[in-house]
ZABAVEX-55776 format. One record per residue (C-alpha): x, y, z; residue in three letters. Coordinates in steps of 0.2 Angstrom, whole numbers, padded with zeros to 4 digits, always signed. Layout:
N
XYZALA...
END
This chain:
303
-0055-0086+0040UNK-0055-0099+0027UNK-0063-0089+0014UNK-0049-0077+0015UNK-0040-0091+0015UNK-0044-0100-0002UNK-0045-0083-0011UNK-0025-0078-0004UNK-0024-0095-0011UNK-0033-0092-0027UNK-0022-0076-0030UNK-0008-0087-0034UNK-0019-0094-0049UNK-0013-0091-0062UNK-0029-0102-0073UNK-0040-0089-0065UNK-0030-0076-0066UNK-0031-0078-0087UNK-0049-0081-0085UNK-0056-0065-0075UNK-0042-0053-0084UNK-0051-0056-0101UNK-0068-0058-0091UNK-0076-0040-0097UNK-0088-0041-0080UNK-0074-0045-0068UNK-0064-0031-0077UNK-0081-0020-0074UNK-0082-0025-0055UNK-0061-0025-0053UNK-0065-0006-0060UNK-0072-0002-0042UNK-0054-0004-0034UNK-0043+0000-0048UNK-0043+0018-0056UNK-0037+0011-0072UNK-0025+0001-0083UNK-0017+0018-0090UNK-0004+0031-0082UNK-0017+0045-0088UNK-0033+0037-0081UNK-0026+0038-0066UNK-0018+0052-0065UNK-0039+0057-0071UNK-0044+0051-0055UNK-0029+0060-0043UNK-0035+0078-0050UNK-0052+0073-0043UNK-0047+0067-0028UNK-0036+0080-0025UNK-0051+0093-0029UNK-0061+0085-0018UNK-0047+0089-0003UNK-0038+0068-0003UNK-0020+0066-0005UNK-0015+0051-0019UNK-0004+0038-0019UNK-0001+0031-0035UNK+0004+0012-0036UNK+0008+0005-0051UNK+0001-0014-0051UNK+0013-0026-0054UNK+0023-0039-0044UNK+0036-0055-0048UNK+0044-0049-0061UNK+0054-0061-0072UNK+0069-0053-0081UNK+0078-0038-0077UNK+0069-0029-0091UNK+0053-0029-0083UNK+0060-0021-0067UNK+0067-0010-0079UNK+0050-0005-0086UNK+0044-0004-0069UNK+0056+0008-0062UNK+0052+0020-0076UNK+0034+0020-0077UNK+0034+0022-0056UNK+0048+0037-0056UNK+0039+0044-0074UNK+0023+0044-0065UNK+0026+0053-0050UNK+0035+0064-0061UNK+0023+0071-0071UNK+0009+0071-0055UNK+0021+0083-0051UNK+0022+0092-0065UNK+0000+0094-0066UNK+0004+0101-0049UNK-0006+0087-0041UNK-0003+0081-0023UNK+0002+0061-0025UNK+0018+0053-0023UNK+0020+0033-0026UNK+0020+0017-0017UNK+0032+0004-0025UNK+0034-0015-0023UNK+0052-0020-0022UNK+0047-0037-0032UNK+0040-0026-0045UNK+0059-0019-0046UNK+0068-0035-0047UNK+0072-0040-0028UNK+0070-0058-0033UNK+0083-0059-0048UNK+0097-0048-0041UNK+0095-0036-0023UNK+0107-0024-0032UNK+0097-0025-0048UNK+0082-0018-0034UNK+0093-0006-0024UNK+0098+0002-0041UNK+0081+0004-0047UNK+0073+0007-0030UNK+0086+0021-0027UNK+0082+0030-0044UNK+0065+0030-0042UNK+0069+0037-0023UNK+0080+0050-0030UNK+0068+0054-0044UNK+0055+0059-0033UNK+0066+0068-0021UNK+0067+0081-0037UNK+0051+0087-0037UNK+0049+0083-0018UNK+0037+0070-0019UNK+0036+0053-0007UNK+0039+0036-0011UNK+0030+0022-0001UNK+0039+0006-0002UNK+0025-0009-0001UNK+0028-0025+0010UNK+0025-0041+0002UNK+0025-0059+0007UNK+0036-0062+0024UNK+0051-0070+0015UNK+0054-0052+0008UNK+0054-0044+0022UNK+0070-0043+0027UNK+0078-0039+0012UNK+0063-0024+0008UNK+0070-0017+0025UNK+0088-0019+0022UNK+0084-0009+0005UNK+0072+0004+0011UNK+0085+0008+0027UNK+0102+0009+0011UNK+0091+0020+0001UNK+0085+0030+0016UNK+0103+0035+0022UNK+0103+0041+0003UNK+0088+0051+0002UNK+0077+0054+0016UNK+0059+0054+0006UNK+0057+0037+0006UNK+0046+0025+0018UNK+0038+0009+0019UNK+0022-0002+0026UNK+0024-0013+0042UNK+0012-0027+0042UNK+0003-0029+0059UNK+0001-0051+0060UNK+0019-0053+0057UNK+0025-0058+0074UNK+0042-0047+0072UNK+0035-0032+0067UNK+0038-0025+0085UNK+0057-0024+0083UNK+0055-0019+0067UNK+0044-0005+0070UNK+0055+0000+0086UNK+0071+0000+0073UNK+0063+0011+0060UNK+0060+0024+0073UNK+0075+0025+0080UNK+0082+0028+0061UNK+0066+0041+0058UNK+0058+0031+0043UNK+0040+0034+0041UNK+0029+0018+0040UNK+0012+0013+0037UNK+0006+0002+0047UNK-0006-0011+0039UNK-0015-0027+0045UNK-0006-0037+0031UNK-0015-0047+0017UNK-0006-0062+0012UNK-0006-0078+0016UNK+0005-0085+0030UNK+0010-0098+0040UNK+0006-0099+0062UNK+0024-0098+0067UNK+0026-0081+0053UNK+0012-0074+0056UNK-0005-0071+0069UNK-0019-0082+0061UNK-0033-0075+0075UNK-0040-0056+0068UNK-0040-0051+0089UNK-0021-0056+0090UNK-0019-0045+0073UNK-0029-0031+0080UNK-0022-0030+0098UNK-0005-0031+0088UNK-0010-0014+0077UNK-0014-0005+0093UNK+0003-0011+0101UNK+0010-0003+0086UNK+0002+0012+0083UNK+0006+0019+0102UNK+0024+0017+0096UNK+0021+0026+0079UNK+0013+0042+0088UNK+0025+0041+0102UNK+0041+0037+0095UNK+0038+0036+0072UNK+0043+0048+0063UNK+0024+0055+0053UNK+0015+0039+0054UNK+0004+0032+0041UNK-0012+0023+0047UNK-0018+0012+0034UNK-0035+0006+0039UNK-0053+0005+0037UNK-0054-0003+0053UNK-0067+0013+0063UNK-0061+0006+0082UNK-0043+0006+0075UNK-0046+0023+0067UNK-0053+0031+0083UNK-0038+0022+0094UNK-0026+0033+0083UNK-0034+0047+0087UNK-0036+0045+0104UNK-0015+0040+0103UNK-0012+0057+0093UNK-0022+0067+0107UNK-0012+0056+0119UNK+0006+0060+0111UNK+0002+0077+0105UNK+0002+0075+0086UNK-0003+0090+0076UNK-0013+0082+0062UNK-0001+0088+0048UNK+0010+0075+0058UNK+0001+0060+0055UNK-0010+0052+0040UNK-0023+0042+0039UNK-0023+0030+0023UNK-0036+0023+0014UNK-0041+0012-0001UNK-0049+0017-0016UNK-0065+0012-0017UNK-0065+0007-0002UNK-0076+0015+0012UNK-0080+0032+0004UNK-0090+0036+0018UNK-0077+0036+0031UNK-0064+0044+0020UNK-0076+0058+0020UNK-0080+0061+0038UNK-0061+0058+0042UNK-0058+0071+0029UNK-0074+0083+0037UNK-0065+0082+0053UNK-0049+0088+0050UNK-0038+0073+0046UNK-0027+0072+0034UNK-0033+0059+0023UNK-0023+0049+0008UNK-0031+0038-0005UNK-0019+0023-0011UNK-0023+0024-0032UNK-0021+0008-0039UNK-0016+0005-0058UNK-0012-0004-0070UNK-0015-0020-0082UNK-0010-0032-0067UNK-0023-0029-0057UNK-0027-0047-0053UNK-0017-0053-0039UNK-0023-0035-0030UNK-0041-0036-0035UNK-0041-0055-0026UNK-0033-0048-0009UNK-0046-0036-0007UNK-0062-0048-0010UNK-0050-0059+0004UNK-0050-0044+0015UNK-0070-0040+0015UNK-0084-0053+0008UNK-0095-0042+0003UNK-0082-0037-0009UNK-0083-0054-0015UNK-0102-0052-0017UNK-0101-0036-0027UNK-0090-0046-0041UNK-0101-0063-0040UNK-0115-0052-0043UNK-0108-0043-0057UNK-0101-0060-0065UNK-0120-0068-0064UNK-0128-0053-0076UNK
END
């Protein structure tokens, strides 16, 4: 727990963050998690996902941004890249990060873009994902997401297991048929916000996931977790979910092996694509997540 403590921390940091992005063996070893700092890389990678029977979502790195400009850019690069997936026929939609679109200056300024991207998407019948972030967004990401879904059904968003209100959340989103992804969480927060013990986060997830396959609207399970991954199943046999119903979402470069056997028997199976220039702050939750990631990159560092 404190080691994925102090790397949460070190996230934030922005000293390390200049020194590892023009570090060319950190690059080397973030290259195992992120498909690339171009649109085309990784669109590259989704073709050969997809031949390989994955589906994609891409996600554009990137988070904070300062000026409405930015969330500008953001908007456009995360509609123009689920726009032309769709247009190389290839099976990805996108997952977006409502700080990436502005939330923080102006929650117009982020319905506006969140929307168009929503709406972009919807023309050529492609998903969008809305990420969750740290707790003091989450409100406002719901609020959004629930605007913009009244709007235009194709839209979603990930519920983070080890916050304590997740429950009425998840109840609420069912009730109004929006699709989540149900996720431990990675960031870091405090006791009275969030679970600190991995049990209590665990025991949560199950909670949660026998309301997504009894009452969700086509659930997302986004982990690597096996005994989580076998509780779904069990919970879809349970509930009588046909397996084009659900989803089970994993991370690039991320237990390949499991991804495959999933995939071997007959479950749906989507790859989350990460891309981008701004890889830091992604590339530091994952070592926080599982230290032999942390490993893999001190090892790569020290040749």
């Amino acid at each position: 727990m404190l080691l994925r403590q102090t790397l949460l921390f070190l996230s934030r940091r922005k000293e390390l963050e200049e020194f590892l992005k023009h570090n060319p063996l950190a690059r080397q070893a973030s290259s195992r998690f992120v498909a690339g700092e171009t649109r085309e890389q990784a669109l590259a990678v989704t073709h050969q996902l997809n031949q390989e029977g994955f589906k994609v979502t891409l996600d554009y790195l990137g988070e904070e941004v300062a000026d409405a400009g930015q969330a500008a850019a953001a908007t456009e690069e995360y509609a123009g890249a689920v726009e032309e997936a769709a247009a190389r026929g290839l099976d990805a939609g996108v997952s977006v990060k409502l700080s990436h679109l502005g939330v923080r200056i102006d929650e117009t300024l982020a319905f506006g873009n969140l929307l168009q991207v929503v709406q972009r998407a919807a023309r050529v019948n492609r998903f969008v994902r809305v990420d969750m972030e740290g707790s003091e967004l989450t409100a406002a990401t719901l609020k959004l997401v629930r605007r913009v879904h009244s709007e235009s059904a194709n839209v979603g968003v990930a519920i983070q297991s080890y916050l304590r209100r997740s429950t009425a959340e998840v109840d609420l989103l069912n009730r109004e048929k929006i699709s989540v992804r149900l996720v431990k969480g990675a960031y870091l927060e405090p006791e009275e916000v969030a679970y600190q013990d991995l049990e209590e986060v665990v025991l949560h997830f199950m909670g949660l996931l026998e309301s997504l396959f009894r009452d969700g609207h086509r659930p997302a399970v986004a982990t690597h977790d096996e005994k989580l991954i076998e509780y779904a199943i069990d919970m879809a046999f349970i509930f009588n979910r046909g397996e084009e119903d659900y989803e089970f979402q994993m991370l690039y470069g991320i237990r390949r092996d499991l991804q495959e056997r999933l995939k071997r028997d007959g479950h749906r199976v989507r790859v989350y694509l990460p891309y981008g220039t701004d890889w830091y702050g992604y590339f530091m939750r994952r070592l926080a997540e599982r230290p032999a990631n942390l490993w893999f990159l001190l090892r790569n560092l020290g040749k």
